[in-house]
C-alpha positions as CSV (number, residue, x, y, z in Angstrom):
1,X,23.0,-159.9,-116.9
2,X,21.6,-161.6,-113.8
3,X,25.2,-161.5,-111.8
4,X,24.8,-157.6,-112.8
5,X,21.8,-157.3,-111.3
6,X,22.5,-159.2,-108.4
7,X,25.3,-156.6,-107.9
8,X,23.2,-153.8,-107.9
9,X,20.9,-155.0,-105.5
10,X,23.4,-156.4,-103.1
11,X,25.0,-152.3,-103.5
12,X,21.8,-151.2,-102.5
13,X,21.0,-152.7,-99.7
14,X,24.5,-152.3,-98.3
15,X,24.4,-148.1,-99.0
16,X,20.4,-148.5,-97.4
17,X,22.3,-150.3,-94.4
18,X,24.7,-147.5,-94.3
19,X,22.5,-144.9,-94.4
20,X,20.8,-146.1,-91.1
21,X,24.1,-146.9,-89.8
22,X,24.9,-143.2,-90.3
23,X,21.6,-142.1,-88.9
24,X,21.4,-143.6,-86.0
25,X,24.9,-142.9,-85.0
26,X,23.6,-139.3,-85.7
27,X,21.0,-139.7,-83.7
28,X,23.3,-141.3,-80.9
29,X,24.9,-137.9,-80.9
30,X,22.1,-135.6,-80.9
31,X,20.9,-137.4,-77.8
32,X,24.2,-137.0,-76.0
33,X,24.5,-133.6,-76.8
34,X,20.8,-132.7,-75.4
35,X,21.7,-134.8,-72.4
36,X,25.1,-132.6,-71.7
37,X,23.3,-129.7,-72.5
38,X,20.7,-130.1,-69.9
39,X,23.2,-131.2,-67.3
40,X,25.2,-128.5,-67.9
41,X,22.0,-125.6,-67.6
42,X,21.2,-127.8,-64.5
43,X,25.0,-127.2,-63.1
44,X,24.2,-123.3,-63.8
45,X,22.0,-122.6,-61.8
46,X,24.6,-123.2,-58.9
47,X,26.0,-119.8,-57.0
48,X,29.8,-119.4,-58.3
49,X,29.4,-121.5,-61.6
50,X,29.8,-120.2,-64.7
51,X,29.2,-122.2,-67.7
52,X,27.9,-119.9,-70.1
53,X,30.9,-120.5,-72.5
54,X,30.3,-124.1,-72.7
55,X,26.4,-124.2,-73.0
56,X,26.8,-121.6,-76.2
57,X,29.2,-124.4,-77.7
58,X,27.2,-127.3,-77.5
59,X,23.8,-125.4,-78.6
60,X,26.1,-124.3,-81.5
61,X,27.1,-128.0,-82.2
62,X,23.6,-129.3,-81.8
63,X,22.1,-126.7,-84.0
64,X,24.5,-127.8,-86.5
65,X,24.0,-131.9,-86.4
66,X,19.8,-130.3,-87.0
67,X,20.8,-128.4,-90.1
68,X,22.4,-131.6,-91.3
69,X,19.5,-134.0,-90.4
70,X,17.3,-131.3,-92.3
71,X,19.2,-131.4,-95.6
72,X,19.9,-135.2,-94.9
73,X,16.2,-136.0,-95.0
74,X,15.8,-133.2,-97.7
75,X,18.1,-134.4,-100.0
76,X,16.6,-138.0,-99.4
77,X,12.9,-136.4,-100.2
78,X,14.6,-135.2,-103.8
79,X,16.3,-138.7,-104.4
80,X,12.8,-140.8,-104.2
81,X,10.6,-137.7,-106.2
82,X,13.7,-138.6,-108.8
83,X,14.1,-142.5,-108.7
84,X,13.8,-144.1,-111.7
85,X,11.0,-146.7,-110.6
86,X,8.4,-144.1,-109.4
87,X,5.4,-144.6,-111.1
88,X,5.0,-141.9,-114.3
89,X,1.8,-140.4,-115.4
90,X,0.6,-143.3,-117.3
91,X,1.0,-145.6,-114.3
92,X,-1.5,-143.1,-112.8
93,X,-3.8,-142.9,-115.7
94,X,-3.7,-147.2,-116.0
95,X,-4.8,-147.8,-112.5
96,X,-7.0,-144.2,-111.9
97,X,-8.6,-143.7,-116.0
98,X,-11.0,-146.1,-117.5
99,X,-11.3,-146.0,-121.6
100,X,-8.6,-144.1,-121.9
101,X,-8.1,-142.4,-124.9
102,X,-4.8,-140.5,-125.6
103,X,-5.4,-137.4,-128.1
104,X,-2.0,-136.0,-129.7
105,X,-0.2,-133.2,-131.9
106,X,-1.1,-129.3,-131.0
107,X,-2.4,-128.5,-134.2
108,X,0.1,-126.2,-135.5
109,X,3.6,-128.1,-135.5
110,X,3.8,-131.4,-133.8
111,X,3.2,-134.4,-131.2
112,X,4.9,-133.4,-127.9
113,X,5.3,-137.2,-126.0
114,X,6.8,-135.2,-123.0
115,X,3.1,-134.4,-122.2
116,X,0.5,-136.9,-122.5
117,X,-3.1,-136.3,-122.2
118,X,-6.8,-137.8,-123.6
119,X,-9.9,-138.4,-122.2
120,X,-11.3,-140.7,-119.8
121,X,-13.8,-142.2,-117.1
122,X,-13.1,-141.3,-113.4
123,X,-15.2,-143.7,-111.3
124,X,-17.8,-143.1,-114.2
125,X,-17.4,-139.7,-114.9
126,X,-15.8,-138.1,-118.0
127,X,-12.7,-136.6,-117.5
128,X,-9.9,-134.9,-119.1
129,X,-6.3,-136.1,-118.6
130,X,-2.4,-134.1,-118.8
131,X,0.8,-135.1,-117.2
132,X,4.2,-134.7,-117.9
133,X,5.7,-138.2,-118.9
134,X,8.9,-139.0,-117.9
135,X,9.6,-142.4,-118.7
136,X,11.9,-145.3,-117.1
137,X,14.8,-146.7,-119.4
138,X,16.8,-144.8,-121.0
139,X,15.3,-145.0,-124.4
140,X,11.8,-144.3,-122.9
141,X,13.2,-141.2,-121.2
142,X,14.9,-140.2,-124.8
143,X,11.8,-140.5,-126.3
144,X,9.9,-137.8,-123.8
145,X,12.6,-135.7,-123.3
146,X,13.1,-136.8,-119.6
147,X,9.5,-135.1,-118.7
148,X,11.0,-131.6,-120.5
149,X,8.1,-130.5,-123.0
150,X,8.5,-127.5,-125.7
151,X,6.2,-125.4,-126.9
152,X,4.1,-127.8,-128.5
153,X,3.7,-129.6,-125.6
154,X,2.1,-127.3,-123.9
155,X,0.2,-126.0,-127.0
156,X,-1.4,-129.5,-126.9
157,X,-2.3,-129.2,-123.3
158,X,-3.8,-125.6,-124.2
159,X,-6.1,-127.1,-126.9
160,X,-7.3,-130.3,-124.4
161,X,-8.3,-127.8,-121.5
162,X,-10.5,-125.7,-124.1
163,X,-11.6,-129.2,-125.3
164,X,-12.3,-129.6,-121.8
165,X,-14.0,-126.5,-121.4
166,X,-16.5,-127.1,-124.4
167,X,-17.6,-130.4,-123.2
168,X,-17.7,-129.6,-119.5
169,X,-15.5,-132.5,-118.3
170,X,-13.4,-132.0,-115.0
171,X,-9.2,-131.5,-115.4
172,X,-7.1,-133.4,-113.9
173,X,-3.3,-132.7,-114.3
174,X,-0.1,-134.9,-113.1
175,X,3.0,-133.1,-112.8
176,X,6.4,-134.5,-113.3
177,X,8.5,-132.7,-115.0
178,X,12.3,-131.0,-114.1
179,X,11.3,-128.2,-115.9
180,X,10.5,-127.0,-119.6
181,X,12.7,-127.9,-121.9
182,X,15.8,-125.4,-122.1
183,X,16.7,-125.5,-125.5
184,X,17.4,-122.9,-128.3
185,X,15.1,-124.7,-130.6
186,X,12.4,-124.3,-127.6
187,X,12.8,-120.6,-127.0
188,X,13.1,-120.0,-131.0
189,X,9.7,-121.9,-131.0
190,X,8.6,-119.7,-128.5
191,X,8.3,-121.6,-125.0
192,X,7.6,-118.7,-123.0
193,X,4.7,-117.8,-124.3
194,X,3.8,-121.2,-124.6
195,X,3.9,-121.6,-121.0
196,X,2.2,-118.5,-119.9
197,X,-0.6,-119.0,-122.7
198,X,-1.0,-122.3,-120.8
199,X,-1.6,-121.0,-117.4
200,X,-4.1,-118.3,-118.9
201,X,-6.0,-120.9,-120.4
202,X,-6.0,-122.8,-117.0
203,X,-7.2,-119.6,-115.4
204,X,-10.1,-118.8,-117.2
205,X,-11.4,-122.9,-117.2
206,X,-14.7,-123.2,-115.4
207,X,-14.6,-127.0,-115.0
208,X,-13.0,-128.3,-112.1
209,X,-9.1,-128.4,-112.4
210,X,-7.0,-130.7,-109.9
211,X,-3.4,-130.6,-110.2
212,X,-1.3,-133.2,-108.5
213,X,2.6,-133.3,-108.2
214,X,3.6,-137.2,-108.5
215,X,7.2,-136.6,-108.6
216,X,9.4,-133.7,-109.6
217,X,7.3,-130.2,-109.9
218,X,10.3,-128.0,-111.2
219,X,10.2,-124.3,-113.0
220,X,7.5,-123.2,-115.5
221,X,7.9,-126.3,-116.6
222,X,5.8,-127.6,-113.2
223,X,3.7,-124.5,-113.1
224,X,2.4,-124.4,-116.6
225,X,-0.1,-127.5,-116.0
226,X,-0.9,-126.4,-112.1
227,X,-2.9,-123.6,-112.1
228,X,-5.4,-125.6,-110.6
229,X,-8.5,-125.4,-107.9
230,X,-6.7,-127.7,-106.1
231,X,-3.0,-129.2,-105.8
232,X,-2.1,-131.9,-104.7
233,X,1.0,-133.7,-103.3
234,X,2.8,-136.9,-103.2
235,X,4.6,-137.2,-99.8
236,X,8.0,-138.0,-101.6
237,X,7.2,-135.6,-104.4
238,X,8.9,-131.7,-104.8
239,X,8.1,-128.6,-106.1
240,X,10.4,-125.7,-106.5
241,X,11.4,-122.5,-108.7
242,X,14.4,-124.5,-109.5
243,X,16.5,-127.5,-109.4
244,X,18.7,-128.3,-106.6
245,X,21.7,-128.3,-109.0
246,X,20.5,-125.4,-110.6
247,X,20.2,-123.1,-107.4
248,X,23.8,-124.6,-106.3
249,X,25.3,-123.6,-109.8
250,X,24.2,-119.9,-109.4
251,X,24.7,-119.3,-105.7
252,X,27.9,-121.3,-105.4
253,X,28.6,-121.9,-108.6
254,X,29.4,-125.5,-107.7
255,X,26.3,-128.6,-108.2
256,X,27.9,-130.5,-105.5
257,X,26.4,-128.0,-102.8
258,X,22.8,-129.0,-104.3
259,X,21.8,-130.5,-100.7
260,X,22.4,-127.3,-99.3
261,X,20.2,-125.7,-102.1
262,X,17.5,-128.0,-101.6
263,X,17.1,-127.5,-97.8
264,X,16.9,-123.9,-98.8
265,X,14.0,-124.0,-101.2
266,X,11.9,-126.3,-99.1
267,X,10.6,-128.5,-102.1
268,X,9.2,-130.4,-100.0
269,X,5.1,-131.6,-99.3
270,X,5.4,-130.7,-95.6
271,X,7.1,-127.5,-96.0
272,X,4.6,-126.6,-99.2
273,X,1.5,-127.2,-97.1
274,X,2.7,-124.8,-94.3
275,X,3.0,-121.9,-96.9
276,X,-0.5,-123.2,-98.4
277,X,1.2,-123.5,-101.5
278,X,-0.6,-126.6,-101.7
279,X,-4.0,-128.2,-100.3
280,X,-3.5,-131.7,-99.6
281,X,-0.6,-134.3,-99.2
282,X,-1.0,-137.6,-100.3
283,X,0.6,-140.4,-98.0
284,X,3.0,-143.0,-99.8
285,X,3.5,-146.5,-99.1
286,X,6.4,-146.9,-96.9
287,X,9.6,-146.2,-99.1
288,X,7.9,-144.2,-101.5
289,X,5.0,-144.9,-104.4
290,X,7.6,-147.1,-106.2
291,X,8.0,-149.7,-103.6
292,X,3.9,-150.4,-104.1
293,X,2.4,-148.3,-106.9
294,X,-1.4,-149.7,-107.0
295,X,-1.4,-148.5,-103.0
296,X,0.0,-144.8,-104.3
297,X,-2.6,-144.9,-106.8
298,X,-5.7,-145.9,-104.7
299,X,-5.1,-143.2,-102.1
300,X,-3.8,-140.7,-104.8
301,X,-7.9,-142.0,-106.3
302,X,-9.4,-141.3,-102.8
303,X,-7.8,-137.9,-102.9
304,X,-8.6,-136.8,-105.9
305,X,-12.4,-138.3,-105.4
306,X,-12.7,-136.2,-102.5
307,X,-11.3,-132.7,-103.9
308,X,-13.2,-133.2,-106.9
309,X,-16.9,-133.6,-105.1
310,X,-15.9,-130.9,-103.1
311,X,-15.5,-128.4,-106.4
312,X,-18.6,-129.9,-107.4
313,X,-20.5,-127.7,-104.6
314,X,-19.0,-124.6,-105.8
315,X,-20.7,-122.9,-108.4
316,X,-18.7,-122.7,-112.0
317,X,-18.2,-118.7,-111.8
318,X,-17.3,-118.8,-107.9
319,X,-14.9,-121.8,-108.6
320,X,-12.5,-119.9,-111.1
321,X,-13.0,-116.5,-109.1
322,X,-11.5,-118.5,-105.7
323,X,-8.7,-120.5,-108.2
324,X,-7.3,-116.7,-109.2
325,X,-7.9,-115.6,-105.9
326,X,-5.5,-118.6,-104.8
327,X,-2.2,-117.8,-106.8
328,X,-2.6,-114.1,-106.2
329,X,-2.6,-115.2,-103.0
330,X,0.9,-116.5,-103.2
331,X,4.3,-115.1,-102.8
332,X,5.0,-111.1,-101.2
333,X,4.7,-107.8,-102.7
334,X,3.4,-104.3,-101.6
335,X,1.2,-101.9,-103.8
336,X,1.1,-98.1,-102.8
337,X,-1.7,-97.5,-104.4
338,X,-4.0,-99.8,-102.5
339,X,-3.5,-100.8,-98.8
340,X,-3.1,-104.2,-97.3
341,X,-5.6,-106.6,-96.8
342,X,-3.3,-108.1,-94.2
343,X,-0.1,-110.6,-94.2
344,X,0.1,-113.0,-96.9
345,X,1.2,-116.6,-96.1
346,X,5.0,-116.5,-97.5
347,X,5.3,-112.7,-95.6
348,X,4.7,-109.8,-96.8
349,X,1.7,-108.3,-97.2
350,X,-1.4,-109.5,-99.9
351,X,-3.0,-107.1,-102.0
352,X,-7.2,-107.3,-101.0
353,X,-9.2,-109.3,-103.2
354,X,-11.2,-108.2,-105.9
């Protein structure tokens, strides 16, 4: 077992060392290429030469080597929000939740274990807790469904937020999840409606709700537990309509062209908090949160304490008119009926607020 893992390790660090080795020679080439590039312009400028030709070849070629190093550091984002040691929602409840109390079953059917959720203290405050749970070996993640609830999942996370509601205790949610679970025995139990009755119910809270993506924030699945004041984001985490794999099966009907796909969602923190999609990023420890999880946690802490004092100031009604004001915020559409209110963030035009 030990020579095993000795193997795995030593496999690591010689794909981490050729990785860099790749990167820098990358690099190497980038920096040639600008170097050429401005020579050449400079040789231009010169009565009789004509270089045009050869400038439009190397700006072609450089533009390309950028597209890679995009999906390279893309694809790299996906592979920490994925990796099997990043810390899971109970990590974050451990170190974050005193007195935790985990509260199970939806009332009607079952006990979902792909979402967890109970109440807690919060630097002495009462809380309320939900996350996906993913889990880390492969019996854990057999046992929650690799972070992919059903309905009754998220019929257990609609009955905590009204619990929530009636007791006045702050939401805080912790997204990690692929997406909802896909299959027949989930749609036959009706996991549609299950996830929009889930967002509704987040709408109307008037507690404070903070969402936070810790890892993967895929689909529905993601969305059903975010409709939030605030969100949140880990700097290695994602959050997309879709998988990578996904997009790459329907547009190319190939998986192995999921970098591709992922550079083209822009799942990413930095590219989420340019479309104001989200509020606040949350820096990592060098590597990602896996490499020193009580550092994730504290600043993930410091975040969340911060965001939550500031929801504090706003009253209740104001609070959940500006958090439905937020999503209809997002995304592009025109309405005849009523005119513009000017562009909205992801293009397009908004329709004015109510």
């Amino acid at each position: 077992m030990s020579g095993s893992a000795t193997t795995c390790d030593s496999w690591e660090g010689v794909r981490n060392l050729t990785e860099e080795k790749t990167k820098s020679e990358q690099d190497a080439r980038v920096g040639w290429l600008k170097q050429r590039l401005s020579e050449l312009v400079r040789l231009s400028r010169m009565p009789g030469v004509h270089l045009s030709e050869e400038i439009e070849k190397l700006q072609t070629r450089l533009e390309k080597l950028r597209r890679e190093d995009r999906r390279h550091d893309t694809w790299v984002t996906v592979e920490i929000a994925r990796h099997k040691e990043r810390p899971r929602t109970r990590d974050y409840i451990g170190h974050l939740i005193d007195g935790f109390e985990e509260l199970k079953g939806d009332r009607l059917r079952a006990d979902d274990p792909a979402i967890v959720g109970g109440l807690g203290w919060f630097h002495g405050r009462a809380v309320l807790v939900v996350g996906h749970q993913k889990g880390r070996t492969l019996d854990e993640q057999t046992q929650h469904n690799f972070g992919m609830a059903k309905p009754e999942g998220y019929r257990k996370a609609q009955r905590l937020f009204r619990l929530a509601e009636r007791h006045g205790l702050p939401v805080f949610t912790f997204v990690d999840t692929p997406g909802a679970y896909p299959g027949v025995a989930a749609e036959e139990g009706g996991q549609a409606r299950a996830i929009a009755e889930s967002m509704l119910c987040m709408a109307r809270l008037s507690v404070p709700v903070i969402a936070t993506i810790i890892g993967e924030g895929g689909s529905g699945g993601a969305l059903a537990l975010a409709v939030a004041d605030r969100v949140l984001m880990l700097e290695n985490a994602t959050y997309s309509v879709i998988t990578p794999e996904g997009c790459a099966a329907i547009l190319w009907r190939d998986a192995d062209f999921a970098p591709q796909a992922a550079e083209a969602l822009r799942p990413t923190a930095s590219h989420l908090l340019e479309l104001l999609a989200v509020e606040k990023v949350v820096e990592e420890p060098r590597g990602g949160a896996h490499h020193n999880p009580e550092l994730a946690a504290q600043r993930l802490g410091e975040a969340i304490a911060e965001t939550l004092a500031e929801l504090d100031e706003i009253p209740a009604r104001e609070r959940r008119r500006q958090r439905r004001e937020r999503f209809r915020r997002l995304g592009h559409w025109d309405d005849p009926e009523q005119p513009s209110t000017g562009p909205s963030p992801f293009g397009g035009h908004a329709a004015p607020a109510e």
